[in-house]
Steps between C-alpha positions, in 0.01 A plus 500: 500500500629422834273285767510866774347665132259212443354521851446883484345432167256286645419623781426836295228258277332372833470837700356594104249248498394562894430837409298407194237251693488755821349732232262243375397434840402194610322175281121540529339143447216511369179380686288358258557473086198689300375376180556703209189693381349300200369751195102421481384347201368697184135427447418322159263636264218326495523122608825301469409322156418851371825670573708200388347561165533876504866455574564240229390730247655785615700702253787402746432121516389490113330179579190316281270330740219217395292333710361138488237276708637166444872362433393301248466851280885602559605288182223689270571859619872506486464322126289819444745711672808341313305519156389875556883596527585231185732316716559140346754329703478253774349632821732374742347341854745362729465100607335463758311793552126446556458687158628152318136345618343736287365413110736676293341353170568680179828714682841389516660523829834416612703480849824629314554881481703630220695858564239642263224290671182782414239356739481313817224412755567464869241430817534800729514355942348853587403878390521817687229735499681787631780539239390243221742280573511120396696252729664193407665259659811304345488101483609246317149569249494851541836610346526925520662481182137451325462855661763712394606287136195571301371824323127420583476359864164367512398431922218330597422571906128406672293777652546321828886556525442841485690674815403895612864555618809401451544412851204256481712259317762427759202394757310299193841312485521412868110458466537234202842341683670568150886485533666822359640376152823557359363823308172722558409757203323763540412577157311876446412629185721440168883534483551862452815761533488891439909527566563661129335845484219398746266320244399179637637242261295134522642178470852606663551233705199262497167487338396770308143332489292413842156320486386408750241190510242604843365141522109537738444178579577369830 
């Protein structure tokens, strides 16, 4: 291409582009930015502790729910949970957690978790009223493998970390001054998938068992 062919060329592209932005018109800056409309929240049945239940049992969550007054009965309902499905292993607790303090007489628990590990218990930060969602925080004694590994995933969570909204838990956070962890779970309902001919399959990539532990006490 010679340079006279070059400079017709481009002057062709820049006559081109003038004409596009003369149809555009001209750059309206905007005076002020508005804030996108936020969807109103859905009312929950009943009050939140209600609904959390009612969602945890749902024939979409598949949940079992039990609820205790004291900590010191976690040990002697999950033995009777544990015994009612004939499950004999060792129930494994990760070190550290503030389920170690507990009297685990007559069970055999274990930090290690085997590939085939059938039941773990894990402590629960918070709990979501609106969807039925447990959250948990990752840390150094709160591994998220104790919540996806096991068959039965036993959770223990107090009345008084029950949330209405998801959104609530970003402000209890700030509230609390709890750094954000390496991991947050939201954990809702049992490990489920319907991808082969629509019939919802449990276990498929988690815990086919949820209990959840709803501990009163303050």
């Amino acid at each position: 291409m010679s340079q006279i062919e070059f400079k017709d060329l481009k002057a062709s592209s820049s006559a081109s582009r003038t004409s596009i932005f003369e149809r555009l018109g001209p750059v309206q800056t905007p005076t002020a930015l508005e804030r996108p409309a936020v969807a109103p929240r859905m009312p929950l049945d009943g009050n939140p502790v209600e609904h959390f239940l009612a969602k945890l049992t749902s024939e979409r969550l598949t949940a079992t729910v039990q609820r205790l007054s004291s900590t010191g009965a976690i040990p002697a309902a999950i033995k009777a949970y544990l015994d009612q499905h004939a499950i004999t292993s060792e129930l494994a607790i990760a070190d550290g957690s503030p389920l170690c303090a507990l009297d685990w007489a007559g069970m055999e628990t274990s930090s290690a978790l085997s590939m085939d590990q059938e039941a773990a218990v894990t402590w629960a930060d918070y709990a979501v009223a609106e969807t039925g969602s447990l959250v948990l925080l990752s840390s150094p004694t709160a591994p998220l493998l104790y919540n996806m590994l096991p068959l039965h995933h036993i959770c223990v969570v107090r009345r008084t970390s029950l949330l209405s909204y998801s959104e609530d838990l970003w402000a209890c956070l700030a509230h609390e001054q709890i750094a954000m962890p390496r991991s947050l779970m939201f954990l809702t309902g049992t490990s489920g998938t319907a991808d082969i001919e629509a019939k919802n399959v449990r276990g498929a990539h988690g815990p086919r068992y949820l209990h959840v532990v709803l501990l009163e006490d303050t």
